[in-house]
C-alpha angles and dihedrals in degrees: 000000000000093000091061092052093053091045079051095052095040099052083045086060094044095065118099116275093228081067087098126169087232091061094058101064129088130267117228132207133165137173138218109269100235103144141014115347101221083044093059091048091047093054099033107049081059092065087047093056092046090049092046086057094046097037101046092220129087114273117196121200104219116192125216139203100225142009082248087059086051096063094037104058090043083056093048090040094236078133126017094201135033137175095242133184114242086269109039086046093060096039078051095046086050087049097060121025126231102023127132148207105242102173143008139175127282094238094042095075087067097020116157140196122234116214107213137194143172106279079221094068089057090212081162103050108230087325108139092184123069099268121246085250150020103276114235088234080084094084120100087010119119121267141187138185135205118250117338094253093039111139087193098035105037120356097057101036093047094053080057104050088050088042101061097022092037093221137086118268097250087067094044094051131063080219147352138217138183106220095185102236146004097265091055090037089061087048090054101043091044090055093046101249088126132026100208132017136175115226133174112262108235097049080055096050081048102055093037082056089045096057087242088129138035106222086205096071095023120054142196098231091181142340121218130240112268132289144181103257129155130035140161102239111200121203107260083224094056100099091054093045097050115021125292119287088021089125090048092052093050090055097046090048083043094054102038078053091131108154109118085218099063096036086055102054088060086033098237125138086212144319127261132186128285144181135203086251085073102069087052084119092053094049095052089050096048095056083040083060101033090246091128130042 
């Protein structure tokens, strides 16, 4: 029997070196779940399947519940990637150390949030535009963010609303709700649950395409200044899991993403290049808010 052990051995030592253990295993990505569920695994196992092809590894798309699951599961390295918001990308980056932001949309390094309201309340008086400020006829209405670590839904809008009325939120509403996320926001604020919601603009510009809304009942009272948002963080332990450069090679294959089909379905017109410096901002919100340790 020793003879087969050695041809086992010698045909081992024959494969490719490139044929690592590290290669074989599967590479994990997740995002934030900010809108409809059966919307995020459409779109997102067709990433999966475009960065299988340009990766040359198998790339697996793994949904989670909440942003706080997102971050999670890339600490515990159930995933090494993940598609995060400005704040959840930062919570995720002083989890584990060395990671970095390596893309992000063209529209996420000047992202904004859209404050919304029933056109019935007339919170903007006869204006058919989005107003240069947040009316004061806001105060003692109902309100209602998206999830609690949304940079888009919550962080953000909330750093506005203290900002111009100089008080949290709990004492400018006569009461306040996490819907979760925008999508769900927009259906809150449409059937009245809520009389006021912030929600991220692009999932707005999409529903309103989508025919999801009707901009006639449901208005845009006022959008926010800009602000770093979304970003594609990568695991700092990736190039020796899974062979070097291989950081360098997903964002390449990230930022040469050019199919119209798969930039729609974010919606992002491309992807450029980002670093962990330009959520500086984020980051100094968030400890303002007591949103990061």
């Amino acid at each position: 029997m020793r003879w087969l052990a050695t041809a086992a051995l010698t045909l081992i030592s024959a494969l490719p070196v490139t044929m690592s253990l590290a290669q074989a295993d599967t590479f994990k990505f997740t995002a934030i779940p900010d809108e409809d569920e059966s919307r995020l695994v459409e779109r997102f196992d067709k990433v999966a399947d475009y960065l299988e092809e340009k990766l040359g590894v198998d790339v697996e798309y793994v949904p989670v519940k909440s942003y706080s699951a997102a971050v999670s599961a890339f600490r515990n390295d159930q995933i090494q990637m993940a598609w995060f918001g400005g704040l959840t990308g930062v919570q995720a980056r002083q989890m584990v150390p060395g990671s970095v932001a390596i893309a992000q949309g063209v529209e996420d390094a000047a992202f904004r949030s859209y404050f919304i309201a029933r056109r019935d309340l007339k919170l903007a008086g006869d204006a058919a535009e989005p107003l240069d400020a947040l009316p004061d006829s806001l105060e003692g209405h109902s309100f209602t963010f998206g999830a609690k670590t949304s940079t888009s839904g919550r962080l953000m809008p909330e750093y506005y609303l203290r900002e111009q009325f100089q008080q949290a939120p709990d004492a400018l509403f006569s009461r306040i709700g996490f819907s979760g996320d925008h999508s769900r926001t927009i259906a809150l604020v449409a059937a009245g649950t809520y009389d006021v919601g912030a929600v991220n603009f692009a999932v707005w510009e999409a529903a309103v395409k989508d025919g999801k809304v009707d901009p006639s009942k449901v208005q845009v009272l006022w959008q926010t200044p800009a602000y770093p948002d979304y970003q594609w963080t990568i695991r700092g332990d990736a190039d020796s899991h899974f062979g070097a450069d291989f950081t360098a090679h997903v964002t390449t294959a990230l930022l040469d993403m050019k199919d119209p089909d798969l930039l729609e379905s974010f919606p992002r017109s491309g992807f450029i290049p980002a670093s962990n410096d330009d959520y500086a901002p984020i980051k100094t919100v968030g400890e303002q808010l007591g949103l990061l340790r």
